[in-house]
DRENRO-677897 format. One record per residue (C-alpha): x, y, z; residue number from 1; chain. Coordinates in nm, 4 decimals, padded with zeros to 6 digits. Example, Ala and Ser with C-alpha at 12.3 -4.5 7.8 and 13.67 -1.06 7.14 Angstrom:
REM residues 2
((01.2300 -00.4500 00.7800) 1 A)
((01.3670 -00.1060 00.7140) 2 A)
//
This chain:
REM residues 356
((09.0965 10.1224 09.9344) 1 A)
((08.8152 10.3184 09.7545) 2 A)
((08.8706 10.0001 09.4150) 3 A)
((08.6846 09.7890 09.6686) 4 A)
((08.3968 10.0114 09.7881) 5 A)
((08.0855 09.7846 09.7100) 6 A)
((07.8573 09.9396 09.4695) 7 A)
((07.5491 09.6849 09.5603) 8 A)
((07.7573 09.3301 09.5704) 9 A)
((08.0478 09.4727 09.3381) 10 A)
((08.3932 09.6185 09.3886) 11 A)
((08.4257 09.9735 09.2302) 12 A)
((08.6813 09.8864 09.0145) 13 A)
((08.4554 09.5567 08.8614) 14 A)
((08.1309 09.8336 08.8453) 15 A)
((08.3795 10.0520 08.6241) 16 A)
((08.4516 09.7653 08.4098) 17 A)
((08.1292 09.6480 08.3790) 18 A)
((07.9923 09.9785 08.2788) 19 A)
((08.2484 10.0412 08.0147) 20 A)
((08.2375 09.6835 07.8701) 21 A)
((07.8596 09.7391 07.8149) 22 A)
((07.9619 10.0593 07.6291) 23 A)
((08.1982 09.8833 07.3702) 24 A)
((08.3013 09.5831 07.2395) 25 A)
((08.6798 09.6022 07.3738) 26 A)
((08.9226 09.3507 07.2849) 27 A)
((09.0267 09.2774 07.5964) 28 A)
((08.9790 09.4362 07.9338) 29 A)
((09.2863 09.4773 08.1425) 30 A)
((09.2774 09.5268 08.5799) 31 A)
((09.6079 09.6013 08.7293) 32 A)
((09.6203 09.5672 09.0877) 33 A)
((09.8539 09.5660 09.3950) 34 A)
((10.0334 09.1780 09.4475) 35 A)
((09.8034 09.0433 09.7714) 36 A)
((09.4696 09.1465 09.5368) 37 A)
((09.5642 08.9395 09.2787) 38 A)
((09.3908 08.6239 09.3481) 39 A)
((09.0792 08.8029 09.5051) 40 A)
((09.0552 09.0066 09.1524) 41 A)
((09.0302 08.6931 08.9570) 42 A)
((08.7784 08.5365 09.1714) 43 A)
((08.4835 08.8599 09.1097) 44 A)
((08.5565 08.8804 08.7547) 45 A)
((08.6524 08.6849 08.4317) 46 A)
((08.8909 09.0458 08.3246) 47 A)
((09.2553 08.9861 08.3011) 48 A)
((09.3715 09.0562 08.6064) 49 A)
((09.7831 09.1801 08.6101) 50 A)
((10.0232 09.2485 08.8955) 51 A)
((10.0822 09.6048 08.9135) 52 A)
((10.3893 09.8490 09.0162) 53 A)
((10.5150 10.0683 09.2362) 54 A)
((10.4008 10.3714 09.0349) 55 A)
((10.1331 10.4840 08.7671) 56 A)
((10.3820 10.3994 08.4717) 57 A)
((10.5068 10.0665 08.6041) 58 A)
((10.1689 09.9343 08.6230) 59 A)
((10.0687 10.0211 08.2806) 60 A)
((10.3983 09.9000 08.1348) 61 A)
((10.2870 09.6219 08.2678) 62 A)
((09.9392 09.5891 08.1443) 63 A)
((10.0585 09.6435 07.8002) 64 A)
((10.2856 09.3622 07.7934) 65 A)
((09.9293 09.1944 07.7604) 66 A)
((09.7872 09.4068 07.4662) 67 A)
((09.8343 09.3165 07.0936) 68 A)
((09.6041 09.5980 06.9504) 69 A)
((09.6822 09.9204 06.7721) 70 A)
((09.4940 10.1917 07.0648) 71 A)
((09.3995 10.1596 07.5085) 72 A)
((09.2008 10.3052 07.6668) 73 A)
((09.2813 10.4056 08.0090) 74 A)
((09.0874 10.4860 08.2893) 75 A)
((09.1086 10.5235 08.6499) 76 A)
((08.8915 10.3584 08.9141) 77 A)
((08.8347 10.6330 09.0617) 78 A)
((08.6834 10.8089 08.7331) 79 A)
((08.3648 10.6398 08.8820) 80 A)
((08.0570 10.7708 08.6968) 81 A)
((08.1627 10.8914 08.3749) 82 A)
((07.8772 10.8958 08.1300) 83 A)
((07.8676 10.6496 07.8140) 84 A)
((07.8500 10.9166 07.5747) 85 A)
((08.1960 11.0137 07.6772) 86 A)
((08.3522 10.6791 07.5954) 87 A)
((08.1630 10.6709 07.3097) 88 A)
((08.2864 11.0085 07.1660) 89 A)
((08.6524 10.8752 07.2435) 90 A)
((08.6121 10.5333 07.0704) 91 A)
((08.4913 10.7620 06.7363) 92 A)
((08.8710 10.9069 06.6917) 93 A)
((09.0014 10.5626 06.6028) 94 A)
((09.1631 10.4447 06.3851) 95 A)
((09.3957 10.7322 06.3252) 96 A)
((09.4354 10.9189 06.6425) 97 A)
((09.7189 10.9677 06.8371) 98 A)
((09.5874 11.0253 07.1330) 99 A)
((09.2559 11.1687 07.2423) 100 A)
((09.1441 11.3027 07.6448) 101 A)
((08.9081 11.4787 07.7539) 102 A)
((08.8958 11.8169 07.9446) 103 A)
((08.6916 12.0483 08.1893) 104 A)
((08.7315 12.4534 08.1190) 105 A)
((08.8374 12.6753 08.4204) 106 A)
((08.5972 12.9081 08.4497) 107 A)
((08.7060 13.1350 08.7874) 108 A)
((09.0229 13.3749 08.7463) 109 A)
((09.3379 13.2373 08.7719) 110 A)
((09.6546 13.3249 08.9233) 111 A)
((09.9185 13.1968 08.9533) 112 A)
((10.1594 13.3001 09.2696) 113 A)
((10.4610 13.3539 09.2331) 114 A)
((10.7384 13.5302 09.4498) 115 A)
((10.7988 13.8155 09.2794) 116 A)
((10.4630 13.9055 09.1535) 117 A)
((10.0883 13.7258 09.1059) 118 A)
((10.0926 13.6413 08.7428) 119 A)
((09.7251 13.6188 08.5678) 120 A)
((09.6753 13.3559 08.3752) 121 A)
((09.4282 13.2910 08.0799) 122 A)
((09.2010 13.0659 08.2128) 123 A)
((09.0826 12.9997 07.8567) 124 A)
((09.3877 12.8036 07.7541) 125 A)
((09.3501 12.6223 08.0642) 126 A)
((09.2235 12.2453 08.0293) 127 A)
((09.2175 12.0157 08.3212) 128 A)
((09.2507 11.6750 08.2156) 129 A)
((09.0555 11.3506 08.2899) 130 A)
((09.0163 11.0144 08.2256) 131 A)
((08.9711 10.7756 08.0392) 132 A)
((09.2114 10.8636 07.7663) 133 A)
((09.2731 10.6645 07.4093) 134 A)
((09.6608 10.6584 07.2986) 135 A)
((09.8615 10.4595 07.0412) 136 A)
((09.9973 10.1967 07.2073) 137 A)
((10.3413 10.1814 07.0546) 138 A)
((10.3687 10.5668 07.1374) 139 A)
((10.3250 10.4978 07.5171) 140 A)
((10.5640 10.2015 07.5220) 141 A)
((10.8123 10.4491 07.3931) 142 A)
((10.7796 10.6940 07.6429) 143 A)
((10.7374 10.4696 07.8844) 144 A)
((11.0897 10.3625 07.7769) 145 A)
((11.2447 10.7073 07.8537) 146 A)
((11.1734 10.6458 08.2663) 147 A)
((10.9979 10.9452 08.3092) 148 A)
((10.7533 10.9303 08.5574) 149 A)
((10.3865 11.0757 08.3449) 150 A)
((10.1537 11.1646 08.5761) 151 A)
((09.8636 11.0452 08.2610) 152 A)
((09.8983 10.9099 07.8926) 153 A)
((09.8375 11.2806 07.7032) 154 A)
((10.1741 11.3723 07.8336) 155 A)
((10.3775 11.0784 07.7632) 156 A)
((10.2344 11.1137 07.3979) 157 A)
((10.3381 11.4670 07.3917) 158 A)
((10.6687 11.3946 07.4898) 159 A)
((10.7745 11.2488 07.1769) 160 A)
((10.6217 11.5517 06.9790) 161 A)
((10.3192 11.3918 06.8553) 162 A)
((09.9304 11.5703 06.8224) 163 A)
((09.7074 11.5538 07.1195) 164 A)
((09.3095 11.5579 07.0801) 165 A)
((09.0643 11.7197 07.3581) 166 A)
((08.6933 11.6680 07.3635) 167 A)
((08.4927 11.8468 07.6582) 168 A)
((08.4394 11.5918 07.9225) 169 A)
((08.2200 11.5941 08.1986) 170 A)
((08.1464 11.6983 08.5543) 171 A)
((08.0109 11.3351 08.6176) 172 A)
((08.3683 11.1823 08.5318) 173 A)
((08.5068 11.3370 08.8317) 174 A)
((08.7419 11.1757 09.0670) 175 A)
((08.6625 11.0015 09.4021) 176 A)
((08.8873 11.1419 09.6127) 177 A)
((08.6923 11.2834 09.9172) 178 A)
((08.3880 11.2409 10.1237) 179 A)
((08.2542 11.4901 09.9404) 180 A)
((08.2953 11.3404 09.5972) 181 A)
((08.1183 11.0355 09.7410) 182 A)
((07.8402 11.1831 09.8005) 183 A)
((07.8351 11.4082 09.4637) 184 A)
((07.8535 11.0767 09.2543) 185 A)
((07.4995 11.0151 09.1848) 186 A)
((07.5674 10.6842 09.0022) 187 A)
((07.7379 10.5051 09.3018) 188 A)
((07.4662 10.2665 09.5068) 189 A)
((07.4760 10.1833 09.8785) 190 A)
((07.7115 09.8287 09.9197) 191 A)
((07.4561 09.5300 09.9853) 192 A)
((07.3773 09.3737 10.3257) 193 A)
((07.5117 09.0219 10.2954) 194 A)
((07.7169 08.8463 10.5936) 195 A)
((07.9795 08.6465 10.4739) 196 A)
((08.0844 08.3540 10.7550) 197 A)
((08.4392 08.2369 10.7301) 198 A)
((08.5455 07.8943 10.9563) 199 A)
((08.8863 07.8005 11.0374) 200 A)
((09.0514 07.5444 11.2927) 201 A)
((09.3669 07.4216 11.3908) 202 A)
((09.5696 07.1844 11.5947) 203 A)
((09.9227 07.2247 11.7593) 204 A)
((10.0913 06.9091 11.9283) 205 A)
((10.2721 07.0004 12.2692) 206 A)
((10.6413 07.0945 12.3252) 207 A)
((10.8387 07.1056 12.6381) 208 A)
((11.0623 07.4380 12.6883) 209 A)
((10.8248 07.6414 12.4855) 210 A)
((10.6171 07.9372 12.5792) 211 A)
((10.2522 07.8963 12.5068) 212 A)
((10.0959 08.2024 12.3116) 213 A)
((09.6930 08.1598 12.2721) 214 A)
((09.4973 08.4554 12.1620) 215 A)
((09.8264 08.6416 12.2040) 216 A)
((09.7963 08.6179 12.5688) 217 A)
((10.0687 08.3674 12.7928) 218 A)
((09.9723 08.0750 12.9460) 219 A)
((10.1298 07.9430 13.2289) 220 A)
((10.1904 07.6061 13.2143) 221 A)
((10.5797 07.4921 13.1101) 222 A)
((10.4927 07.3890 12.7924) 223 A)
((10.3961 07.5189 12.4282) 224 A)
((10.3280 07.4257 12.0953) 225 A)
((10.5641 07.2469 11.8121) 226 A)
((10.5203 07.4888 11.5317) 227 A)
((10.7228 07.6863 11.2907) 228 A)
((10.5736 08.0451 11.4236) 229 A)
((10.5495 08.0750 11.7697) 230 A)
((10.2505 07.7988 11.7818) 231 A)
((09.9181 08.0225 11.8504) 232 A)
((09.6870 07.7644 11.7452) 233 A)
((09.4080 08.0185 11.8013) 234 A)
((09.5252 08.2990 11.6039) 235 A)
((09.5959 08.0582 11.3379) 236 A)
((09.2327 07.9264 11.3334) 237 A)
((09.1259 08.2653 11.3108) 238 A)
((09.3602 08.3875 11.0495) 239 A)
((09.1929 08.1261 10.8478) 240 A)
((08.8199 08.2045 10.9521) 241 A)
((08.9080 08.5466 10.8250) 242 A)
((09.0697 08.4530 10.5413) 243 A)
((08.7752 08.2340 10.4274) 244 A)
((08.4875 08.5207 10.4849) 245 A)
((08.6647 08.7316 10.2259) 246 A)
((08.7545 08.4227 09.9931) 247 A)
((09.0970 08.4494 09.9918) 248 A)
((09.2553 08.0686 10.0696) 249 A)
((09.3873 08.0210 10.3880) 250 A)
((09.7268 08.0637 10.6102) 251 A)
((09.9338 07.8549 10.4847) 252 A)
((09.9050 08.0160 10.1800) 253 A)
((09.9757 08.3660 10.2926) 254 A)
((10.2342 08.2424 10.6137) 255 A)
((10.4037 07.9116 10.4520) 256 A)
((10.5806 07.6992 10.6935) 257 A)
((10.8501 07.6762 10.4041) 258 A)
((10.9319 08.0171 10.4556) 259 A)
((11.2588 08.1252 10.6948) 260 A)
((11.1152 08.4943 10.7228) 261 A)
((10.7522 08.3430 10.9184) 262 A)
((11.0484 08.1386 11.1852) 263 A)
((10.9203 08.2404 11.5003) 264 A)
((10.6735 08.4926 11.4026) 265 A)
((10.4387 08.7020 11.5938) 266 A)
((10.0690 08.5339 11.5217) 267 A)
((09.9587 08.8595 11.6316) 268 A)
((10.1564 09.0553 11.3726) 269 A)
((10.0035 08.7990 11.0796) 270 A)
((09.6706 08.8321 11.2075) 271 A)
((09.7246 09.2102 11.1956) 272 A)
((09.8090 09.1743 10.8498) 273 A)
((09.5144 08.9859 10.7898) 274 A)
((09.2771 09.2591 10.9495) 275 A)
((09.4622 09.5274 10.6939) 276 A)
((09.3966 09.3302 10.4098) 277 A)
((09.0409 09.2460 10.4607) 278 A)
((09.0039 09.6165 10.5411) 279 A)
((09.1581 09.6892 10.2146) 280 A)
((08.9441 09.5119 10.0083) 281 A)
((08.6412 09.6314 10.1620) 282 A)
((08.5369 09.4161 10.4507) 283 A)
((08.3988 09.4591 10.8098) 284 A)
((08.4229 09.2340 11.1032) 285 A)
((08.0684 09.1781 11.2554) 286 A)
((08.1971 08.9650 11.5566) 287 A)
((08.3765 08.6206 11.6166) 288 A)
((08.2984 08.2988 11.8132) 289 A)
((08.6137 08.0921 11.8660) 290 A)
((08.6348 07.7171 12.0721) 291 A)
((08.9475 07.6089 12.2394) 292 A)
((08.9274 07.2118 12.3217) 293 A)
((09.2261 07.1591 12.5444) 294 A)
((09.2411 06.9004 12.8295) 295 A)
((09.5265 07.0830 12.9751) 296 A)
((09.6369 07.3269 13.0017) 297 A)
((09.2997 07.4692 13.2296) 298 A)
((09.1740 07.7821 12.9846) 299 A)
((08.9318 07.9099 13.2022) 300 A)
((09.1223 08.1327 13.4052) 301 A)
((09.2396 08.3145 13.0863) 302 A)
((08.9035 08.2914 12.8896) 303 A)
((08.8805 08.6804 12.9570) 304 A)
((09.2009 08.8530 12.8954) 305 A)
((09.1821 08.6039 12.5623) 306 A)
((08.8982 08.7695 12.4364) 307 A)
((09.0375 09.1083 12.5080) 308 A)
((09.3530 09.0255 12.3383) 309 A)
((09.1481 08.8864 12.0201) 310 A)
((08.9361 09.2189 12.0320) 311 A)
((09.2523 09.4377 12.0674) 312 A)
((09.4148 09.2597 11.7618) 313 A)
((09.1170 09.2876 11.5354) 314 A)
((09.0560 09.6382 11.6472) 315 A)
((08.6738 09.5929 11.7381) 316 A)
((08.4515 09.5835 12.0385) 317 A)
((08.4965 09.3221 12.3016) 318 A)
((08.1390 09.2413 12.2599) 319 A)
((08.2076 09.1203 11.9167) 320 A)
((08.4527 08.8459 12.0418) 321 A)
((08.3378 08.5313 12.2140) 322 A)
((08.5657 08.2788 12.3373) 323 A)
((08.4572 07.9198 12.4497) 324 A)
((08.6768 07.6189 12.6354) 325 A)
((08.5992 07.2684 12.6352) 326 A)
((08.7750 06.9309 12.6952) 327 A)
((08.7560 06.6174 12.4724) 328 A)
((08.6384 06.3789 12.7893) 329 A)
((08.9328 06.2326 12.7680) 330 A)
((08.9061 06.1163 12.4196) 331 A)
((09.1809 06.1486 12.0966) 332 A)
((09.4958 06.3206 12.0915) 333 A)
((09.3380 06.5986 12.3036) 334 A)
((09.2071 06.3535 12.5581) 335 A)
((09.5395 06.2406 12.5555) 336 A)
((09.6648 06.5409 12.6390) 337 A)
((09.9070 06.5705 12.3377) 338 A)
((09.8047 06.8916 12.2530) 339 A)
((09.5010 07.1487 12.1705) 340 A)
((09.2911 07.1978 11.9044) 341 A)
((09.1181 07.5415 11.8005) 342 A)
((08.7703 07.6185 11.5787) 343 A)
((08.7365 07.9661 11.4593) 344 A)
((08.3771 08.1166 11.2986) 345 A)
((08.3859 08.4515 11.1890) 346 A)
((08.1125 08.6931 11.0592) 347 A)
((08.2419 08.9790 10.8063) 348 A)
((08.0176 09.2232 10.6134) 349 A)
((08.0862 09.4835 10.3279) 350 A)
((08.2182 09.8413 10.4667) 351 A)
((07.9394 10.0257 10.4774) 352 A)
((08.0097 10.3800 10.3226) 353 A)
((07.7226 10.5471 10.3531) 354 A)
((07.7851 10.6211 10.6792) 355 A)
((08.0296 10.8234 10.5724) 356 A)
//
């Protein structure tokens, strides 16, 4: 998600932030964010961090249940690099404005086609609107109300018949949609080189008439593991290793064993859905080194399909995954042979997009 492209060691999102809260003395700054970001959110920055909705309007509804002043000011993310003089123009309507955005001009001919005929429009009474944008609060909680779906605050506000302000904006405050934009946006810096290692382990007792699933590949043996899922102590350790690179707790917070709808489940599928999310928020895997102490079953003779399964799951080279057996000499519960016990270490970096 282009939020969590690293400028140096922060998100995009916390770099916006940052740059505006240096600009003005805001009451209160205000993140909305998708459910499973949450948590992550709160750990980069001290901003008040709310759960977000399905669409643009939902998620500011639900930001301003948190805001107790008169005026907001809104902004995208992806309004990256707009310049301080901008916000500070903005801030200079209050405290009497109903709402204030600004605009670029169009300056090419404009037509606009229709079926019947090409109808020319005047491009001077064309604005195209940006962000960030001031409004009343109370006026966008009332349109809000209505259910209409605004694509941006200017046009709630003018929905209920009230005055609209435009100041010029500015090339700079662009949008980050594109590959191209990324590299137009002078004030975006290359994402820092830090490795982030993540460990994980786990341990699965034994149970007759099961199937055993490690590294999502069968072993043969008659036997599996007692567990709620379907038991891959591997996958498990290294759905936590990931989950610790990236700082964001561990399985059983994610997968609970509490839960009916994780009965059975595919450890493949979660650790898929681990991948996506570290993808999400900007993360990399470098490579993974995983130990499997077992005194039975013999792992040997799957060692390499294992690591091939691992590297198919997480989607990178089979290089990158390592995967190492051992016994326990006949010592504890694995000596024992009561059941098998997994240690995961993973190596994650920021997504690089410069290479873009």
């Amino acid at each position: 998600k282009k939020q969590w492209l690293r400028i140096e060691d922060r998100p995009l999102w916390k770099f916006v932030a940052d740059r505006f809260s240096r600009v003005y003395e805001f009451d209160k700054v205000i993140i909305t964010c998708s459910k499973d970001e949450v948590e992550l959110m709160r750990k980069h920055s001290d901003y008040e961090i709310v759960e977000g909705g399905d669409t643009r309007v939902k998620s500011l509804q639900n930001a301003l249940e948190c805001v107790d002043s008169s005026h907001v000011l809104v902004t995208d993310t992806a309004r990256c690099c707009a310049e301080e003089n901008l916000l500070k123009e903005l801030v200079s309507f209050l405290p009497d404005v109903d709402c204030v955005v600004p605009y670029l001009g169009v300056e090419d001919t404009t037509i606009f086609e229709d079926s019947k005929e090409d109808v020319k429009i005047e491009r001077e009474k064309l604005k195209l609107i940006q962000t960030p944008q001031l409004s009343r609060v109370e006026l966008l909680r009332e349109a809000f109300s209505s259910g209409v779906e605004f694509s941006d605050e200017s046009s709630a506000i003018l929905s209920l018949g009230r005055s609209v302000e435009y100041v010029l904006g500015s090339k700079n405050a662009k949008k980050l949609t594109t590959l191209e934009d990324i590299r137009e946006l002078k004030c975006l810096k290359p994402p820092s080189r830090d490795v982030f290692v993540g460990s994980g382990f786990d341990i699965h007792a034994f149970e007759s008439g099961k199937r055993m699933l490690l590294g999502g590949v069968e072993i043969d043996c008659g036997y599996g593991f007692k567990a709620h899922s379907d038991g891959d102590v591997l996958l498990h350790s290294l759905i936590d290793a990931l989950l610790g690179g990236i700082g964001a707790s561990d399985i059983g917070e994610w997968f609970p064993d509490t839960d009916i709808k994780y009965k059975n489940a595919n450890s493949s599928m979660l650790t898929k859905r681990v991948v996506q999310l570290l993808t999400s928020v900007g993360y990399e895997i470098v490579n993974v080194d995983i130990t499997i102490m077992a005194q039975k079953p013999k792992i040997s003779p799957y060692k390499k399909e294992i690591e091939r399964s691992v590297a198919n799951i997480l989607e990178i080279d089979l290089f990158r995954v390592n995967i190492k057996a051992t016994t326990a000499e006949k010592m504890g519960f694995v000596g024992r042979e009561e059941g098998v016990f997994v240690h995961a270490i993973t190596s994650l970096k920021y997504f690089d997009w410069t290479r873009l």
